[in-house]
Backbone atoms as SQL, in Angstrom:
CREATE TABLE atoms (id INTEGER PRIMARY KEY, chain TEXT, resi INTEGER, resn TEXT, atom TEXT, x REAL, y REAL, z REAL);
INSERT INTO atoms VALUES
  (1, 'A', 1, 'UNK', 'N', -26.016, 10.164, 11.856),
  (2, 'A', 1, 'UNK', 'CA', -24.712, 9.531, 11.764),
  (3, 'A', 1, 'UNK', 'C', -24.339, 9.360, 10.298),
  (4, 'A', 2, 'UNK', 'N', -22.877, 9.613, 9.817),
  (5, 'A', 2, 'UNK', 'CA', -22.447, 9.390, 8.486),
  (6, 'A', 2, 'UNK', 'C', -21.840, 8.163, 8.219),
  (7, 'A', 3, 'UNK', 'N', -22.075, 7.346, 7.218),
  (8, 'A', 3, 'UNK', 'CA', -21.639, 6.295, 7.050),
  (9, 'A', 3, 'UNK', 'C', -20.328, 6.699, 6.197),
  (10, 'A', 4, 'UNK', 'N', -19.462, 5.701, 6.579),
  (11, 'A', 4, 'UNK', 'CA', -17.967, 6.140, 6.429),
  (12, 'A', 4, 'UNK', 'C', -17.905, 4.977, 5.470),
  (13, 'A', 5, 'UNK', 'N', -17.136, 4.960, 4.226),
  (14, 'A', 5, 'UNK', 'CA', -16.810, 4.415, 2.980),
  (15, 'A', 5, 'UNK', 'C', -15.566, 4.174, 2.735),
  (16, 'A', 6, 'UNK', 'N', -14.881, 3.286, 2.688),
  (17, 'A', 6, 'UNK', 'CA', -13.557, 3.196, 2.343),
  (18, 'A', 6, 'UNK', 'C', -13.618, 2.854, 0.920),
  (19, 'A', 7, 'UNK', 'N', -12.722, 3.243, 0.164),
  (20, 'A', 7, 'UNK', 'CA', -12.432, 2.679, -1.226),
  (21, 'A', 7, 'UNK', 'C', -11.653, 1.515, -1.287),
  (22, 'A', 8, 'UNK', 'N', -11.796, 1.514, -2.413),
  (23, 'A', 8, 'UNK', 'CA', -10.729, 0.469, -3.161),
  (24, 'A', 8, 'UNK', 'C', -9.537, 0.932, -3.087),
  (25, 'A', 9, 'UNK', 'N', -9.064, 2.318, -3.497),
  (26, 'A', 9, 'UNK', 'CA', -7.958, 2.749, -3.869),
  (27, 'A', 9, 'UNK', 'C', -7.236, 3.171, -1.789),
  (28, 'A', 10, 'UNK', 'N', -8.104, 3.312, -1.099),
  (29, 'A', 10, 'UNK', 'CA', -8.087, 4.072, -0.234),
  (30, 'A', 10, 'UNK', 'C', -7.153, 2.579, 0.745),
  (31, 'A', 11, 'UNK', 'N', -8.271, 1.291, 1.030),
  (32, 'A', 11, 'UNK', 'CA', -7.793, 0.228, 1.161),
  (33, 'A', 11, 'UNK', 'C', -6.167, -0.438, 0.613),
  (34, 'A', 12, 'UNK', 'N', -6.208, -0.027, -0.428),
  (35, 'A', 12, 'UNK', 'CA', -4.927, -0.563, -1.414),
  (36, 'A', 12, 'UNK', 'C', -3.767, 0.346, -0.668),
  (37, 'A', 13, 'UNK', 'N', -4.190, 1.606, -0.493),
  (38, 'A', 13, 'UNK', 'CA', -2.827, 2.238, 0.446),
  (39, 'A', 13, 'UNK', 'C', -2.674, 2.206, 1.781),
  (40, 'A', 14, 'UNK', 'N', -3.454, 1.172, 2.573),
  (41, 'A', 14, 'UNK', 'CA', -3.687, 0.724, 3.592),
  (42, 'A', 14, 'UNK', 'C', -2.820, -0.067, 3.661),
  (43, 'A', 15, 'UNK', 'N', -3.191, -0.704, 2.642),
  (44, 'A', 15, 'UNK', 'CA', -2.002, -2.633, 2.607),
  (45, 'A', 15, 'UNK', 'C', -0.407, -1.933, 2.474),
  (46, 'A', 16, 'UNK', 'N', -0.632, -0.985, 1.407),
  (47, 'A', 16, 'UNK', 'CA', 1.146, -0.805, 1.004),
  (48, 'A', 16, 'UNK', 'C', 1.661, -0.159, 2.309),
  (49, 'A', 17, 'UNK', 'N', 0.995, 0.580, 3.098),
  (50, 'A', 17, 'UNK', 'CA', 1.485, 1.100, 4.452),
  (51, 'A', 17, 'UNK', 'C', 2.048, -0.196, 5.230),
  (52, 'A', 18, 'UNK', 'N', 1.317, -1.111, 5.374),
  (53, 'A', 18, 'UNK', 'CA', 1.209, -2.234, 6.404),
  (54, 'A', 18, 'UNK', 'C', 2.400, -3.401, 5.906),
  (55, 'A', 19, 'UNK', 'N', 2.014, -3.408, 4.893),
  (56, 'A', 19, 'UNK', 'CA', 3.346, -4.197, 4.001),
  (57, 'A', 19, 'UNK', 'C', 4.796, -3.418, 3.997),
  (58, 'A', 20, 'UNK', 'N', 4.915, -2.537, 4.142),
  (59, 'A', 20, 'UNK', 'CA', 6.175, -1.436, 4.323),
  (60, 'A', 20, 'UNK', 'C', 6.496, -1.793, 6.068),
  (61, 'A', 21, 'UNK', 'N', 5.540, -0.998, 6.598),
  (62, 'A', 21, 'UNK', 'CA', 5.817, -0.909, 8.387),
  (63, 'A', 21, 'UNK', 'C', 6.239, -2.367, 8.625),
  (64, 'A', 22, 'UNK', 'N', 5.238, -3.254, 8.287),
  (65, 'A', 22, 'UNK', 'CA', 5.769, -4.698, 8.898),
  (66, 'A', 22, 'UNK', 'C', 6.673, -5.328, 8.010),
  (67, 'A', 23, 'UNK', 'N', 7.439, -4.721, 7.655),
  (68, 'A', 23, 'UNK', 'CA', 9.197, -5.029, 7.311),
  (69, 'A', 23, 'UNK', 'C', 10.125, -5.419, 8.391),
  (70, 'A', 24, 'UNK', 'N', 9.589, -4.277, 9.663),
  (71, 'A', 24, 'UNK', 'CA', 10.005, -3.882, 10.810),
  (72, 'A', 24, 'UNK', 'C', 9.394, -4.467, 12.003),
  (73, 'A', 25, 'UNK', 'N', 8.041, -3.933, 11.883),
  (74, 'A', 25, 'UNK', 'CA', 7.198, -4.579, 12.869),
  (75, 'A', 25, 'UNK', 'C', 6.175, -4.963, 12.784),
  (76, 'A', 26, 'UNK', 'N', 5.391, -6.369, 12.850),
  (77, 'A', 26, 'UNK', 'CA', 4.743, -7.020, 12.146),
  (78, 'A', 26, 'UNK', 'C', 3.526, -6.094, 13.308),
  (79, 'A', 27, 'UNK', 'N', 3.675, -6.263, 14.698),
  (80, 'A', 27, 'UNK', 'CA', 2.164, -5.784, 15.662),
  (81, 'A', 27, 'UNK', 'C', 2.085, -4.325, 15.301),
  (82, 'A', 28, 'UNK', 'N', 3.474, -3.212, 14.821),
  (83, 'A', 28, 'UNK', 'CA', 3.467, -1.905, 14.768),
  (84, 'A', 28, 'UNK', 'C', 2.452, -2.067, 13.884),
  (85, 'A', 29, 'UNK', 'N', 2.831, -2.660, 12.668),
  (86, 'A', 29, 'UNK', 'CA', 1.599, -2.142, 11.575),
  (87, 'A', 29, 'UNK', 'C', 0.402, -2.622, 11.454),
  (88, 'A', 30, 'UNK', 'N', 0.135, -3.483, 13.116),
  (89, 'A', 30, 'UNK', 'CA', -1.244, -3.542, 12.573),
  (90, 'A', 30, 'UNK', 'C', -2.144, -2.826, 13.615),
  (91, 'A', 31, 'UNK', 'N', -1.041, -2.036, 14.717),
  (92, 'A', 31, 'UNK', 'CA', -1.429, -1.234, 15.565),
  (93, 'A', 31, 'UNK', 'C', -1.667, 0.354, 14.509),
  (94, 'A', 32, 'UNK', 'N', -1.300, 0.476, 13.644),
  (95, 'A', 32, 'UNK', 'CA', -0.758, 1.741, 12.852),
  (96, 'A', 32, 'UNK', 'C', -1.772, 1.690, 11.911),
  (97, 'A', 33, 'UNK', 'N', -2.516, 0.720, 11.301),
  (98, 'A', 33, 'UNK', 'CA', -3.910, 0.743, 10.347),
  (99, 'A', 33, 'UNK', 'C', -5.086, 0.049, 11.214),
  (100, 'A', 34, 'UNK', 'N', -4.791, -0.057, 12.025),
  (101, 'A', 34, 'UNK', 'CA', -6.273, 0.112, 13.033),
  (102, 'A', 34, 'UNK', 'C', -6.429, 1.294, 14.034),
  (103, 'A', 35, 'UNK', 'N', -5.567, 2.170, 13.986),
  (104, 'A', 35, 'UNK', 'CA', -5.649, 3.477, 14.407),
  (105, 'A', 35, 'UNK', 'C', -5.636, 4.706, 13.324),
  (106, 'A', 36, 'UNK', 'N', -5.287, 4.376, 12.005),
  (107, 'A', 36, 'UNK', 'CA', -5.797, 4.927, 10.556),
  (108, 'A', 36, 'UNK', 'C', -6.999, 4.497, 10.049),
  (109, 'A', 37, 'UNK', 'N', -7.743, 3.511, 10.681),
  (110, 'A', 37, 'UNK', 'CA', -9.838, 2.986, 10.716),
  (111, 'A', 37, 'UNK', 'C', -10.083, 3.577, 11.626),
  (112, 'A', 38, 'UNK', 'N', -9.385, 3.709, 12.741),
  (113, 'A', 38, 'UNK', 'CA', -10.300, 4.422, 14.318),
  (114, 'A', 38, 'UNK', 'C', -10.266, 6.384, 14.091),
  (115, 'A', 39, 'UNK', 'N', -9.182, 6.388, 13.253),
  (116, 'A', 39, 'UNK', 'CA', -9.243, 8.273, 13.260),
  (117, 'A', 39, 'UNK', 'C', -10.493, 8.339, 12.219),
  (118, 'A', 40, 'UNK', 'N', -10.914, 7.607, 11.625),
  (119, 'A', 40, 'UNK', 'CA', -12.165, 8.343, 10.566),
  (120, 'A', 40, 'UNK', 'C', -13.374, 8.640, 11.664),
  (121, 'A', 41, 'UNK', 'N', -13.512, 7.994, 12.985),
  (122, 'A', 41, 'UNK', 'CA', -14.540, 7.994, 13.641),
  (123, 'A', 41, 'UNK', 'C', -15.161, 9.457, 14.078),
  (124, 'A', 42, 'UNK', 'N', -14.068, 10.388, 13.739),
  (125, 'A', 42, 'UNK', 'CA', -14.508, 11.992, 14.315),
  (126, 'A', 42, 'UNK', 'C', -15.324, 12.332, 12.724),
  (127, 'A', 43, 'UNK', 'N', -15.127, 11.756, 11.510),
  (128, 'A', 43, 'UNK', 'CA', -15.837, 12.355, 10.554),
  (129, 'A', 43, 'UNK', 'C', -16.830, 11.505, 10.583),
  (130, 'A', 44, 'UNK', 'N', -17.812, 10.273, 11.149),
  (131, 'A', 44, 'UNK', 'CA', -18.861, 10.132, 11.137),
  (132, 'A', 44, 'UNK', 'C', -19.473, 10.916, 11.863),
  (133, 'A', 45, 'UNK', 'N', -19.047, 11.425, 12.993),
  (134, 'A', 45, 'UNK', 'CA', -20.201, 12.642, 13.313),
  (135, 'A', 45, 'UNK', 'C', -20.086, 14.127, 13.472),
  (136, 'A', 46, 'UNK', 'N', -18.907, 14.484, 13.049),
  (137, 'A', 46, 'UNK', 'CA', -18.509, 15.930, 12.243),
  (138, 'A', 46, 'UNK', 'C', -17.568, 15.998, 10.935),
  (139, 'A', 47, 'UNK', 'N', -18.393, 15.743, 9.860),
  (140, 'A', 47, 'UNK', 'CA', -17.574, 15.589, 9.015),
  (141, 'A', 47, 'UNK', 'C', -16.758, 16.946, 8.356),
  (142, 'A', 48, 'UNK', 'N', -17.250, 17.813, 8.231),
  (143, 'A', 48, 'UNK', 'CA', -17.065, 19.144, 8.186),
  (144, 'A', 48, 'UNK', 'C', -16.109, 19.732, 9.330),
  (145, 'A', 49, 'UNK', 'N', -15.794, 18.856, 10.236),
  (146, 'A', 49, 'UNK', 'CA', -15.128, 19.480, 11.097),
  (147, 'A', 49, 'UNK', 'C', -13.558, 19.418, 11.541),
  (148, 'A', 50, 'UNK', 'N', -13.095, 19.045, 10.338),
  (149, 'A', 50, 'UNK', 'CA', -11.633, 18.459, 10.023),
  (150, 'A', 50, 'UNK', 'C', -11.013, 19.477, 8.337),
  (151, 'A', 51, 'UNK', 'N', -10.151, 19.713, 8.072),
  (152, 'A', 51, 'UNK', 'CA', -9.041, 20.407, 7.379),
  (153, 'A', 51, 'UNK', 'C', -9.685, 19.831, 5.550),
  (154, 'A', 52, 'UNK', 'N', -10.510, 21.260, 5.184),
  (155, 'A', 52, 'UNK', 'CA', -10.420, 20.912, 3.607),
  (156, 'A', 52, 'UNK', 'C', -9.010, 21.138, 2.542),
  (157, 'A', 53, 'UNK', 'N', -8.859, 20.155, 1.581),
  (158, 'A', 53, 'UNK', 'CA', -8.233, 19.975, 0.801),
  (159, 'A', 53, 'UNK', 'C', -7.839, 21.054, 0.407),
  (160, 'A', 54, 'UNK', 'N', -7.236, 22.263, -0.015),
  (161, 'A', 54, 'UNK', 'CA', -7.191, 23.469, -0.650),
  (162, 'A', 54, 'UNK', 'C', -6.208, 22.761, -2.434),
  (163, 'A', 55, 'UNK', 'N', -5.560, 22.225, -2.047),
  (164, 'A', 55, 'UNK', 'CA', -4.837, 21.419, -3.486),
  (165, 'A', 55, 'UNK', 'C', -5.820, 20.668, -4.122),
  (166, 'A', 56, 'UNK', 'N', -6.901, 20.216, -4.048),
  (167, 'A', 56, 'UNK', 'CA', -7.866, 19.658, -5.152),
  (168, 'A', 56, 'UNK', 'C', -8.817, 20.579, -5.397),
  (169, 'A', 57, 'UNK', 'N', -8.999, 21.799, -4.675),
  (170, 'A', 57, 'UNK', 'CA', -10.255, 23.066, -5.224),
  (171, 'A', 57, 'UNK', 'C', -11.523, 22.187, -4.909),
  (172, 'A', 58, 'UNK', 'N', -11.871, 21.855, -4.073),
  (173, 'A', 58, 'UNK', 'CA', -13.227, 21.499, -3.398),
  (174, 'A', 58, 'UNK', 'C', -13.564, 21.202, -2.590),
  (175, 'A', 59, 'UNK', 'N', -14.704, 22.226, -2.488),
  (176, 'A', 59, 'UNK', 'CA', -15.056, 22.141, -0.577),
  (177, 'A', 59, 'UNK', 'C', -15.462, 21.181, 0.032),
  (178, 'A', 60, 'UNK', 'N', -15.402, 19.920, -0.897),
  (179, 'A', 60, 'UNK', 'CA', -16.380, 18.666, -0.638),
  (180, 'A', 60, 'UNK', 'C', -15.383, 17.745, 0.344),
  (181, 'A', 61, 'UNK', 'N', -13.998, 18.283, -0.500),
  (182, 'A', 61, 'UNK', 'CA', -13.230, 17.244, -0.203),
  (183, 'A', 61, 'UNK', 'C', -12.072, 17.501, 0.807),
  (184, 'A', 62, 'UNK', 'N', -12.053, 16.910, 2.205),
  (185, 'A', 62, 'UNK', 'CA', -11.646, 16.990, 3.161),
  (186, 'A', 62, 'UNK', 'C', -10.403, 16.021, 3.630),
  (187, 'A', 63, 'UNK', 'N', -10.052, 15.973, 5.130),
  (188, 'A', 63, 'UNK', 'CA', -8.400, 15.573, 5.286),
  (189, 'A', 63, 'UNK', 'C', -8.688, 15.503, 6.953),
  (190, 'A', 64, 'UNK', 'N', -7.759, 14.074, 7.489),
  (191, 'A', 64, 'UNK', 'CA', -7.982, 13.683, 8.534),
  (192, 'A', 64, 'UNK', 'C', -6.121, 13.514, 8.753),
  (193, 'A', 65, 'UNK', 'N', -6.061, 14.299, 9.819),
  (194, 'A', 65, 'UNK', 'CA', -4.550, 14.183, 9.925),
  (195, 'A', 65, 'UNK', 'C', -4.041, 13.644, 10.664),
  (196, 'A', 66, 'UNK', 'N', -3.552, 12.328, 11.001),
  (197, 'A', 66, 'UNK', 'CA', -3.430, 11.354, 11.907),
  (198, 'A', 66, 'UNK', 'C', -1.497, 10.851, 12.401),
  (199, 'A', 67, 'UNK', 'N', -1.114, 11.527, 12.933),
  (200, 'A', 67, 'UNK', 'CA', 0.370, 10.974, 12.772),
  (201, 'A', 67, 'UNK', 'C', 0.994, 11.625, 11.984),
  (202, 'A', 68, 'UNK', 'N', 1.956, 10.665, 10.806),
  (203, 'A', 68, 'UNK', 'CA', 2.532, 11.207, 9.584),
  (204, 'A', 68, 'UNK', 'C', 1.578, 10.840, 8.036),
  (205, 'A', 69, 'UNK', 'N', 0.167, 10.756, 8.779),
  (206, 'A', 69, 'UNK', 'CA', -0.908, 10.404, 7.496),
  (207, 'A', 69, 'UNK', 'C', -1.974, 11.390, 7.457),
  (208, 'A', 70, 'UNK', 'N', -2.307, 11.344, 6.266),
  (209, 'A', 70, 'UNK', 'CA', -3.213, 12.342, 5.684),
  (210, 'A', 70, 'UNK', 'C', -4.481, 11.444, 4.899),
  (211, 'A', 71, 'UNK', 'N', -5.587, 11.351, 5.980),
  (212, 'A', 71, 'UNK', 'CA', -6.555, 10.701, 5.391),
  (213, 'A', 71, 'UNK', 'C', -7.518, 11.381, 4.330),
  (214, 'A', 72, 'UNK', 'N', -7.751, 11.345, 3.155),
  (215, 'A', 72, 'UNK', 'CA', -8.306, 12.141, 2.308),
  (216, 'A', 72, 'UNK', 'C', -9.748, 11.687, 2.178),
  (217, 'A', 73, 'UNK', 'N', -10.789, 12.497, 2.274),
  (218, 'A', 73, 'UNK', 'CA', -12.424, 12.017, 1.868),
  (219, 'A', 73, 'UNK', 'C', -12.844, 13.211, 0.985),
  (220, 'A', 74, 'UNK', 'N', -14.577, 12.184, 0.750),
  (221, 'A', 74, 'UNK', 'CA', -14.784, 12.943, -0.135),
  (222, 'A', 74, 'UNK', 'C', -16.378, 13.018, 0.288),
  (223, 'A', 75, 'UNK', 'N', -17.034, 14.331, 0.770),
  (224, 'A', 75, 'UNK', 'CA', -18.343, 14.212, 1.523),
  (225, 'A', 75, 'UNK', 'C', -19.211, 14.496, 0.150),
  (226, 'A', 76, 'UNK', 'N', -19.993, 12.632, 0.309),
  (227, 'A', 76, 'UNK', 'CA', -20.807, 13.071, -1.006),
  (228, 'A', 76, 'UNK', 'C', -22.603, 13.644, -0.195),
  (229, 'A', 77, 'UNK', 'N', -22.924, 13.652, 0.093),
  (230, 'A', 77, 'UNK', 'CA', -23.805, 13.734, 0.411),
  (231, 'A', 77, 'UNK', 'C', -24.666, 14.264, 2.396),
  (232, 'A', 78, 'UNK', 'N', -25.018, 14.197, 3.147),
  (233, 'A', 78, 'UNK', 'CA', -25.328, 14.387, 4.225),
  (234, 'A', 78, 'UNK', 'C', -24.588, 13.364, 5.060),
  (235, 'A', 79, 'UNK', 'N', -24.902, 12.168, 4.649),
  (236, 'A', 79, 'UNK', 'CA', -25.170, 10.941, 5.812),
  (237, 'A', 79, 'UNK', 'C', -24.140, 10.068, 4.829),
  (238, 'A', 80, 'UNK', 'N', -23.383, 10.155, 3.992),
  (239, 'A', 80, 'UNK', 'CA', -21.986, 9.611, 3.285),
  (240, 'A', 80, 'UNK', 'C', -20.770, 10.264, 3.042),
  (241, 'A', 81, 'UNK', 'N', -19.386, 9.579, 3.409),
  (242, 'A', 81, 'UNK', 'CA', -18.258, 10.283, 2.993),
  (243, 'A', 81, 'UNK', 'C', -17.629, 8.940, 2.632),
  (244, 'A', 82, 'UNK', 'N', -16.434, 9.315, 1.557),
  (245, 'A', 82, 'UNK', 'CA', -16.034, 7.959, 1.138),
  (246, 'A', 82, 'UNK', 'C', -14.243, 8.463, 1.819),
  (247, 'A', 83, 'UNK', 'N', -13.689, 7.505, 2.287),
  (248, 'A', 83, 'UNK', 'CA', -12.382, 7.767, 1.559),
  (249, 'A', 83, 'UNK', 'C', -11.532, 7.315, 0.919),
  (250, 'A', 84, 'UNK', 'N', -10.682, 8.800, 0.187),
  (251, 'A', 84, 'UNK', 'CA', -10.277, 8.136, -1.097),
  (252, 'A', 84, 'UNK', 'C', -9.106, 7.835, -1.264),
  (253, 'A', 85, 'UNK', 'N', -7.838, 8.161, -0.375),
  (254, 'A', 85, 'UNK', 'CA', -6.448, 7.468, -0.312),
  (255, 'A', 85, 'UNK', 'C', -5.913, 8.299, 1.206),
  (256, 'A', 86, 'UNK', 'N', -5.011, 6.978, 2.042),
  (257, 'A', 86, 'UNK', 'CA', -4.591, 7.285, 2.272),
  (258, 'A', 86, 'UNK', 'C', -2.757, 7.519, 1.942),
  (259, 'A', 87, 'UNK', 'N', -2.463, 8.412, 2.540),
  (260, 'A', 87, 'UNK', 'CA', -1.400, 9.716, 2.425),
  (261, 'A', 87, 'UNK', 'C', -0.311, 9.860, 3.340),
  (262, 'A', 88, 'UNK', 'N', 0.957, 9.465, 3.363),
  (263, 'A', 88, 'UNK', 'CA', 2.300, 9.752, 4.286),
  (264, 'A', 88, 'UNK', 'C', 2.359, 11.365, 3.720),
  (265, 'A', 89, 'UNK', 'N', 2.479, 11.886, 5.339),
  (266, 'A', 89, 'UNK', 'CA', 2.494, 13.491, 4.802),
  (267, 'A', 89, 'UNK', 'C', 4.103, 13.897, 4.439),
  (268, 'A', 90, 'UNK', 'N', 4.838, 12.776, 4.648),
  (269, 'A', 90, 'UNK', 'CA', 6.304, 13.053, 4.605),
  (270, 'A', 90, 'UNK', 'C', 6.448, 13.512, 2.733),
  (271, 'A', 91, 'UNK', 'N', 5.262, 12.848, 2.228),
  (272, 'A', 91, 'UNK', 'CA', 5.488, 12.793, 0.917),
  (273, 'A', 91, 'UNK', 'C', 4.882, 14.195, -0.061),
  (274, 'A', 92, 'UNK', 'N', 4.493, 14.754, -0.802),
  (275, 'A', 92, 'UNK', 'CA', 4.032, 15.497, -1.553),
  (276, 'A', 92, 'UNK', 'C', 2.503, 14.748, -2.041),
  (277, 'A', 93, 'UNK', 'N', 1.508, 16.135, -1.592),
  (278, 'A', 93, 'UNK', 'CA', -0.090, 15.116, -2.121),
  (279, 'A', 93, 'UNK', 'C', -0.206, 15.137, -3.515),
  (280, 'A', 94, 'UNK', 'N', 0.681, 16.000, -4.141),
  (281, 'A', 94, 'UNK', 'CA', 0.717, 15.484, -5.458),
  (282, 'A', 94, 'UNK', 'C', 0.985, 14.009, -6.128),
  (283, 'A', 95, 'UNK', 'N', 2.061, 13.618, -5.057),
  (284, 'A', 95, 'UNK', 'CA', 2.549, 12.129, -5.724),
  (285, 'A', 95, 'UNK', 'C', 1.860, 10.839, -5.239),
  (286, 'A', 96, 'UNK', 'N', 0.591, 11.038, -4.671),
  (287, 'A', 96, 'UNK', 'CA', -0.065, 10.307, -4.046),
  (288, 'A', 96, 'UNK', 'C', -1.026, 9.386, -5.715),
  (289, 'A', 97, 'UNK', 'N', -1.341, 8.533, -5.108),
  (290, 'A', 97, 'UNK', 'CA', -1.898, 7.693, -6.199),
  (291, 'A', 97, 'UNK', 'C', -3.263, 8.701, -6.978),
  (292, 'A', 98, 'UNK', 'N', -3.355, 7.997, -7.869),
  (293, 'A', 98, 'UNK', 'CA', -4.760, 8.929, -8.497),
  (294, 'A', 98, 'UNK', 'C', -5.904, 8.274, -7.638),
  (295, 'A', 99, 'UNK', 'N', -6.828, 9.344, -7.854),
  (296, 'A', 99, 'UNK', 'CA', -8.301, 8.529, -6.878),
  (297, 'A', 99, 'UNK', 'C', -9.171, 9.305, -7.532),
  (298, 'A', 100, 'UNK', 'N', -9.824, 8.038, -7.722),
  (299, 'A', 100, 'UNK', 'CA', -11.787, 8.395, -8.348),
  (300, 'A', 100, 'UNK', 'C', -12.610, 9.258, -6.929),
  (301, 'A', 101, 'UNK', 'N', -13.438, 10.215, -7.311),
  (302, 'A', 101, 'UNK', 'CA', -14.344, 9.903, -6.352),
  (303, 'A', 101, 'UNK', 'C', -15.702, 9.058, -6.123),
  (304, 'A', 102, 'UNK', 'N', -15.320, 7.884, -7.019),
  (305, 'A', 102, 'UNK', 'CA', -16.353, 7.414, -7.119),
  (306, 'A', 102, 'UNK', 'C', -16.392, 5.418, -7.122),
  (307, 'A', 103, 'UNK', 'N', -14.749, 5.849, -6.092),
  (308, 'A', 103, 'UNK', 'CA', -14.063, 4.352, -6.384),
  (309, 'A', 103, 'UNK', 'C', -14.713, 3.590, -4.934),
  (310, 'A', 104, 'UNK', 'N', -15.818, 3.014, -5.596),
  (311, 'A', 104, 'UNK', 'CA', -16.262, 2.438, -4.457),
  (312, 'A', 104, 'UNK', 'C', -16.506, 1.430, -4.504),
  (313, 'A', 105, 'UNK', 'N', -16.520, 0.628, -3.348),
  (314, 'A', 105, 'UNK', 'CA', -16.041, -0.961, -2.725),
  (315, 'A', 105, 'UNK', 'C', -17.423, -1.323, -2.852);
């Protein structure tokens, strides 16, 4: 089993999602980032088995596509993946926040 890592930076675009949605709907958004924690559950036990990054050039670093979000990780090792921001795909992954891979909680 892989232990799944959230960041700092990854968390922080959690809140700004949730703080945005519940403008509107306070239960939408908290139905909407507890189903953006429940989609990482297919990369604890296939992590490799979800959409690599081709815009960052590394095979390490992978993408969980959930809705209109783009969960980004980063498989360091066998039995660890961190992730490192999440991503509205409405947007360009360029303009997405910067992320360490090494921004860990």
């Amino acid at each position: 089993m892989v232990k799944v890592v959230w960041t700092n930076t990854a968390l922080e675009d959690l809140g700004d999602f949730g703080k945005y949605i519940g403008k509107d709907s306070i239960r939408y958004a908290e139905i909407t980032i507890l189903e953006l924690f429940r989609s990482t559950d297919i990369s604890e036990d296939h992590p490799k088995a979800v959409f690599v990054v081709t815009q960052f050039g590394d095979e390490f670093i992978g993408q969980i596509v959930w809705g209109t979000y783009r969960i980004v990780y980063h498989i360091l090792y066998k039995f660890r993946i961190d992730i490192l921001t999440v991503h509205n795909c409405a947007r360009l992954i360029s303009n997405t926040k910067p992320f360490k891979k090494d921004d860990e909680i």
